[in-house]
ZATITI-948782 format. One line per 8 residues: number of its first residue (from 1); their letters; for each residue x, y, z of C-alpha. Coordinates in steps of 0.1 Angstrom, whole numbers, always signed. Each point is the difference from the previous one (the first is absolute). Example, Ala and Ser with C-alpha at 12.3 -4.5 7.8 and 13.67 -1.06 7.14 Angstrom:
2
1 = as = +123/-45/+78 | +14/+34/-7
! end
This chain:
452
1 = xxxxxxxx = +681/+1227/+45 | +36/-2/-10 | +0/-30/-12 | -27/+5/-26 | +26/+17/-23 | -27/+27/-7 | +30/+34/-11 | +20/-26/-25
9 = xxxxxxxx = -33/-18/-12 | -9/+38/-2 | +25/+11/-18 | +3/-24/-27 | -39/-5/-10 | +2/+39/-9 | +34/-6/-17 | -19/-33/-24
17 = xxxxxxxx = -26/+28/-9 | +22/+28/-5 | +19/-25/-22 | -33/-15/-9 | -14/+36/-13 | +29/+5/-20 | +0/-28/-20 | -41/+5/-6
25 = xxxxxxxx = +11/+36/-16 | +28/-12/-24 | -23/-30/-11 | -35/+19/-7 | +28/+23/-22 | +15/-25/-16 | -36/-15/-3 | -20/+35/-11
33 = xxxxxxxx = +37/+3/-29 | -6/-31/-18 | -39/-7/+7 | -16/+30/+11 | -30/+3/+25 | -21/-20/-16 | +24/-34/+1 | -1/+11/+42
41 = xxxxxxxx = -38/-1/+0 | +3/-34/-18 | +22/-14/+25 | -15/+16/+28 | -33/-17/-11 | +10/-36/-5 | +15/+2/+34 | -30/+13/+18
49 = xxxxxxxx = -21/-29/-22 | +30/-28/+16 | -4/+15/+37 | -36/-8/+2 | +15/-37/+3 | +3/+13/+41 | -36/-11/-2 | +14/-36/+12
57 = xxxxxxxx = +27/+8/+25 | -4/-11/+32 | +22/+29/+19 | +33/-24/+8 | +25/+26/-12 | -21/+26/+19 | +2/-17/+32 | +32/-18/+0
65 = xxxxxxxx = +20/+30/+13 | -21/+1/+30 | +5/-38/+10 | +35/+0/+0 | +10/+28/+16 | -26/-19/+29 | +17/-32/-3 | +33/+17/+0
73 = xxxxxxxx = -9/+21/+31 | -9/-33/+18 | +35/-13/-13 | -14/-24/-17 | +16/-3/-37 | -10/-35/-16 | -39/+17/+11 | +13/+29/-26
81 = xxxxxxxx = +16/-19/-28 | -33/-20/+3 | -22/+31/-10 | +26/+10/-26 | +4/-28/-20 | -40/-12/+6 | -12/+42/-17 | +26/-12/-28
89 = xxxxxxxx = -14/-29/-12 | -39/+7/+9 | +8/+29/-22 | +16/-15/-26 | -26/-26/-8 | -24/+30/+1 | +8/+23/-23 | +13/-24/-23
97 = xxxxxxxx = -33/-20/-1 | -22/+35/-2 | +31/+9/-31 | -12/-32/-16 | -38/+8/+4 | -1/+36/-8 | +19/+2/-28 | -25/-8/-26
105 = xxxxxxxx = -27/+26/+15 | +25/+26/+3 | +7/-7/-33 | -37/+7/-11 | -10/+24/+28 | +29/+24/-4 | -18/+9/-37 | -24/+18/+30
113 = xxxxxxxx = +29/+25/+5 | +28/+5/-24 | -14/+17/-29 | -2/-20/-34 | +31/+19/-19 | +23/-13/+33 | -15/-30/+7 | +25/-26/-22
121 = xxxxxxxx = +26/+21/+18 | -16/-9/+36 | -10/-37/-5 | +36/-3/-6 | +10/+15/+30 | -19/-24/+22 | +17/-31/+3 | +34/+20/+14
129 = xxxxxxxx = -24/+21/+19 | -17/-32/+22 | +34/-16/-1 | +13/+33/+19 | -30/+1/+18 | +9/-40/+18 | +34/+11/+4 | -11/+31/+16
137 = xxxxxxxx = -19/-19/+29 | +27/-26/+9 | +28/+28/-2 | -29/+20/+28 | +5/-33/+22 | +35/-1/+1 | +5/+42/+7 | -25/-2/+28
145 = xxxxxxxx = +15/-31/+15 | +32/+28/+4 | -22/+26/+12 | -11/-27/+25 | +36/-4/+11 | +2/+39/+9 | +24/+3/-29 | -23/+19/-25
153 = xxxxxxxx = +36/+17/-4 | +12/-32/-21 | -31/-1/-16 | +2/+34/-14 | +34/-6/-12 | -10/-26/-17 | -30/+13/-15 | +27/+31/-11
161 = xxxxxxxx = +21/-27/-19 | -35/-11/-18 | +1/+35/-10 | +30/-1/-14 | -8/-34/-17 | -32/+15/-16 | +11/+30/-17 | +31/-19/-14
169 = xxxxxxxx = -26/-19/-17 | -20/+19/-10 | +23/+25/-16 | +18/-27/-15 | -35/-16/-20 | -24/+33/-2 | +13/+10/-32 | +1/-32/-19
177 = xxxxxxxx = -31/-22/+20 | -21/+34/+16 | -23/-2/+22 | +8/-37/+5 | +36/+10/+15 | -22/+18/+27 | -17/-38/+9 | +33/-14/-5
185 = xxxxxxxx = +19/+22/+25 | -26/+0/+29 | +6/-43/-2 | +33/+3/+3 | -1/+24/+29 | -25/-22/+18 | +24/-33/-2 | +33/+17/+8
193 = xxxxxxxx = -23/+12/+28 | -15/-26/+14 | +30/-23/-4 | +26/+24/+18 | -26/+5/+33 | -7/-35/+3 | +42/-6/+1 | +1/+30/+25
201 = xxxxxxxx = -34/-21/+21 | +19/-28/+6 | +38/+16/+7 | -17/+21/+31 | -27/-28/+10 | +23/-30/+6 | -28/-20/+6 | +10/-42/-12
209 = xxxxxxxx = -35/+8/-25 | +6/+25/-17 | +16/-16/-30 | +8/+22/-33 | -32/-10/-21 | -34/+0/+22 | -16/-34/+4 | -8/-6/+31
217 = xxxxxxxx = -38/+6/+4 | -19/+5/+38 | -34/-9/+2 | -6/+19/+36 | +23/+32/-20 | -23/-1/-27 | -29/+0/+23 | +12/+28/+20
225 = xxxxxxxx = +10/+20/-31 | -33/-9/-20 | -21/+12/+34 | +18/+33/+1 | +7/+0/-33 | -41/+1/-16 | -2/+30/+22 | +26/+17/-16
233 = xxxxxxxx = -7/-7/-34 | -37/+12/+4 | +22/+38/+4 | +25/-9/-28 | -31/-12/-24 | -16/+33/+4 | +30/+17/-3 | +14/-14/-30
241 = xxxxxxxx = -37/+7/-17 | +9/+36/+1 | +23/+1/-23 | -9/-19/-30 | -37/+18/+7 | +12/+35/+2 | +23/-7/-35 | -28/-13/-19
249 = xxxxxxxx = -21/+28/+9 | +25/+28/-10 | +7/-22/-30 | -34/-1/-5 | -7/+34/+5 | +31/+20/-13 | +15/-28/-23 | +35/-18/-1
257 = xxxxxxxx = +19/+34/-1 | -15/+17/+34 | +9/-32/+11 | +33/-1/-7 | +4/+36/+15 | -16/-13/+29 | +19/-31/+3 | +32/+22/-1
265 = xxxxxxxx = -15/+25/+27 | -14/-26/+20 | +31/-22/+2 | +21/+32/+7 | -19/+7/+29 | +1/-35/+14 | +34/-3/-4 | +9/+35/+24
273 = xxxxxxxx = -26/-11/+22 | +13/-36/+7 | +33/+17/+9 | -20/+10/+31 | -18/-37/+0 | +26/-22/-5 | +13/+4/+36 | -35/-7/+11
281 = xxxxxxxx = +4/-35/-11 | +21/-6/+30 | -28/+8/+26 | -22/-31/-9 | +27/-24/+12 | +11/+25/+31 | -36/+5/+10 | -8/-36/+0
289 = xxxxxxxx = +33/-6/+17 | -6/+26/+33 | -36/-11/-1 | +19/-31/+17 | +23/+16/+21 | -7/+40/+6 | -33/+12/-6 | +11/+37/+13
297 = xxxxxxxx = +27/-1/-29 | -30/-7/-22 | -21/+31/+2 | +32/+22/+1 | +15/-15/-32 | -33/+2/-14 | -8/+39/+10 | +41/+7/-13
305 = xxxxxxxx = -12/-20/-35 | -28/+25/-5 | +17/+32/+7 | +28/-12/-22 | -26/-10/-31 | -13/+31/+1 | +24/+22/+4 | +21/-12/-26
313 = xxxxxxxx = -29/-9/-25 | -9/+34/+4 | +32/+15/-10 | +12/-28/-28 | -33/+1/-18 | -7/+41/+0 | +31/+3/-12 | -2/-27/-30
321 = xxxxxxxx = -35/+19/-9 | +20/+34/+0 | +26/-18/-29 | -25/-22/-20 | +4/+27/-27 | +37/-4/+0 | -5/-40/+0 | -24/+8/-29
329 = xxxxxxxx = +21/+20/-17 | +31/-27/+1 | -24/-30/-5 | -25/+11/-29 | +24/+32/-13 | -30/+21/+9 | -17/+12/+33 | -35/-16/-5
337 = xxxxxxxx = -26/+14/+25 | -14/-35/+2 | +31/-14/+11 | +6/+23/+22 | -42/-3/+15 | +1/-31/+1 | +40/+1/+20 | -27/+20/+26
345 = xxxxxxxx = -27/-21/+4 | +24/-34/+3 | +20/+27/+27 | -30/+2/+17 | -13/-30/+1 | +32/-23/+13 | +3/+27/+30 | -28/-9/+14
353 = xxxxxxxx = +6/-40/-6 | +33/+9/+11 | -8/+14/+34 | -25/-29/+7 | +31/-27/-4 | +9/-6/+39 | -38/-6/+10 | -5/-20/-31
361 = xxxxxxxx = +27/-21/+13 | -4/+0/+35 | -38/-18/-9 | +21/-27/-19 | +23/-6/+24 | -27/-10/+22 | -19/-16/-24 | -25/+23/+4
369 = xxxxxxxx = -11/+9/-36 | -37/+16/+3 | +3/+35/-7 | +28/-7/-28 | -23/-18/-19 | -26/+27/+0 | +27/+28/-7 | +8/-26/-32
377 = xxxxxxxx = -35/+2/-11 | -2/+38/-1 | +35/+1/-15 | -5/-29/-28 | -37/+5/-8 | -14/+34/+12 | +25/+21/-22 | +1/-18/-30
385 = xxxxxxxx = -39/-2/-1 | -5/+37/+7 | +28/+9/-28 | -18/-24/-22 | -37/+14/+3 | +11/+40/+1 | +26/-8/-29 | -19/+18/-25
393 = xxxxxxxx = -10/+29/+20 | +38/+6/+16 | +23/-12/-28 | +31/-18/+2 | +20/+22/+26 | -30/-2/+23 | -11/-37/-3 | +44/-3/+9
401 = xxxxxxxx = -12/+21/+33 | -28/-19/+5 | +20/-35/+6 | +27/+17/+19 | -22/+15/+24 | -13/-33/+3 | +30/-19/+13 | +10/+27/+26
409 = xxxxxxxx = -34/-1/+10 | +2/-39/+7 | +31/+9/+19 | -12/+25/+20 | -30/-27/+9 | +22/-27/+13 | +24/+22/+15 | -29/+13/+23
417 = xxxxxxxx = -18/-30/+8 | +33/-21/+8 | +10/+29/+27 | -34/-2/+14 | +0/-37/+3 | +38/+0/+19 | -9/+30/+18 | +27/+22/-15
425 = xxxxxxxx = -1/+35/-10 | -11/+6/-38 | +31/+31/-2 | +26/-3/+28 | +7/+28/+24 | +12/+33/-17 | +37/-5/+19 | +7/-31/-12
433 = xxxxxxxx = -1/+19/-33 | +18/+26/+12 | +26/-26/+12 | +5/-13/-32 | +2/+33/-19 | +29/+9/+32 | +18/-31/-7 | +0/+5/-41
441 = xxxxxxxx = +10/+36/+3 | +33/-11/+27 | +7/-28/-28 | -2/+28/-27 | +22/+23/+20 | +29/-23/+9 | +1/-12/-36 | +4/+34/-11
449 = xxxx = +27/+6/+26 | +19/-31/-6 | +0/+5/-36 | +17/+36/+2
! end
């Protein structure tokens, strides 16, 4: 497995949401300073109404990382610049045709949601918002064809320049354009992007097709991909549901300002937790790469995945729940007992979704997507219908409970099933734990002893 590049792609997907997470907390303050919760749960709305343009994706992006790292493991590199630049283009005449047909229903529909005081404030939102939605999709083609390449360590440096990109404009245009600075700085962190990992592609490819703009499109790659792909996307569907669902009912429920306070806590959490799931990204690519050579190296990277999810979920995400008052206190100048509820739930919820990451993947890599489809049922529907129907008798800090125990229950599903199915044990033996712990606390000493 030393090729796979797993410690340094490691490394540097916690080190883009570290960075990542930062960059979230000085822009919902600079956001909360000039706009106030309120302009968040505006935003947050219009781009939940935009996301439920996933409805026509056919899964290229999703797939794409598994197909080259294949092709690349057989040493076959026009095969992978074939995949790359066929998910480019099959996903750029998607989602700029579905831009172009849903623009005018979302225009009408999203009435359904904002609230009539904000609406003139939302409609105006929504061009930038499907514009950074298309750019979104190709820039997820062009990371994943890295990922594909076992470099996911370029791709989170370049995602980490984004970063840099999208604050700069945001904090540059926020208090002159407002909320339309936050549409304009996600665009131009998706092109700088997508344009810097396709340059990166092609340096570490040297394949004769892999030119600097994608044209070249494969009839048997798009097969392949589509095939694969409309598996995938049956998952990603069902998973994107859940999160325009679960914000119209708290808006619903709670109105624009619960929601706001809840997009805060819920992005927050997310954030710590992907510091933890960011590595994971790399085991898609390195599963379906030793499912071709070393199927022993499989199940021990997968069992090492899990103890590592949950150990370190566990820890991150207590201790986030333990300071949500102190975030409170810096973000809203207050420590808000719903904040810092709702910082709980989310805690809770995205440690169990956490912890069910390897297995998740390990079905995917296999194309194997049963039980994850069922888990996205629970998670997208389940929750958000529970919340919805006990909303009057729990209130808003319960119906927020409600949907998170949903989506680690949906986790917790697949995670099962998917162990069952490879025969693999649902929690690995107690000393590969205790392994892990050993190693952490030998790291933890000879840091402290180096550093006096």
């Amino acid at each position: 497995m030393t090729n796979l590049n797993l410690k340094r792609n490691s490394f540097w997907a916690a080190a883009e949401v570290i960075v990542s997470g930062v960059s979230l907390f000085v822009l919902y303050k600079y956001i909360i300073l000039f706009l106030g919760p309120k302009g968040l749960g505006i935003w947050a709305l219009v781009l939940a109404t935009t996301s439920l343009a996933r409805l026509g994706d056919l899964g290229a992006a999703t797939a794409l990382s598994r197909f080259v790292a294949i092709a690349l493991a057989r040493d076959d590199r026009e095969q992978a610049s074939a995949y790359v630049d066929t998910a480019f283009l099959l996903n750029l005449a998607l989602f700029v045709g579905l831009g172009i047909v849903l623009i005018v229903p979302l225009w009408y529909g999203i009435a359904w949601v904002v609230p009539a005081e904000a609406l003139e404030d939302a409609r105006s939102l929504l061009p930038y918002a499907m514009l950074s939605f298309v750019l979104l999709n190709l820039n997820a083609v062009m990371l994943a064809a890295l990922i594909g390449q076992q470099r996911a360590d370029l791709k989170s440096m370049v995602v980490i320049g984004s970063v840099f990109v999208q604050v700069a404009v945001v904090a540059a245009c926020i208090p002159h354009f407002g909320l339309r600075a936050m549409a304009w700085g996600q665009i131009a962190q998706y092109i700088f992007a997508a344009v810097v990992a396709r340059v990166l592609f092609r340096h570490f490819l040297k394949a004769k097709s892999a030119v600097l703009v994608p044209r070249h499109f494969s009839r048997p790659a798009f097969r392949e991909l589509f095939g694969f792909g409309l598996k995938l996307q049956a998952a990603n569907l069902l998973s994107f549901c859940f999160e325009p669902f679960m914000k119209f009912v708290i808006s619903g429920t709670a109105g624009l300002e619960a929601l706001g306070i809840f997009e805060m806590t819920y992005r927050m959490t997310l954030q710590v937790r992907n510091v933890v799931a960011a590595p994971t990204q790399t085991l898609l690519p390195a599963f379906a790469h030793l499912e071709e050579v070393d199927s022993r190296g499989l199940a021990d990277l997968y069992q090492k995945a899990v103890v590592n999810a949950v150990l370190a979920g566990g820890i991150l995400l207590s201790a986030l729940a333990i300071v949500s008052p102190l975030v409170s206190w810096i973000w809203l100048g207050d420590v808000k007992l719903t904040f810092v509820e709702f910082a709980a739930f989310c805690c809770l919820g995205w440690f169990l979704n956490l912890a069910a990451i390897p297995a998740y993947l390990l079905g995917v890599s296999h194309g194997f997507v049963r039980w994850n489809l069922v888990g996205h049922v629970i998670t997208s529907f389940a929750g958000p219908l529970i919340a919805l129907g006990l909303a009057a008798l729990l209130g808003p800090r319960f119906t927020v409970l409600v949907v998170m125990i949903g989506l680690g229950g949906g986790a917790l599903f697949s995670w099962l099933m998917n162990c069952r199915h490879f025969g693999l044990p649902f929690i690995p033996p107690w000393q590969k734990f205790a392994e892990q712990l050993g190693s952490g606390m030998r790291f933890i000493l000879r840091s402290s002893s180096a550093g006096t």
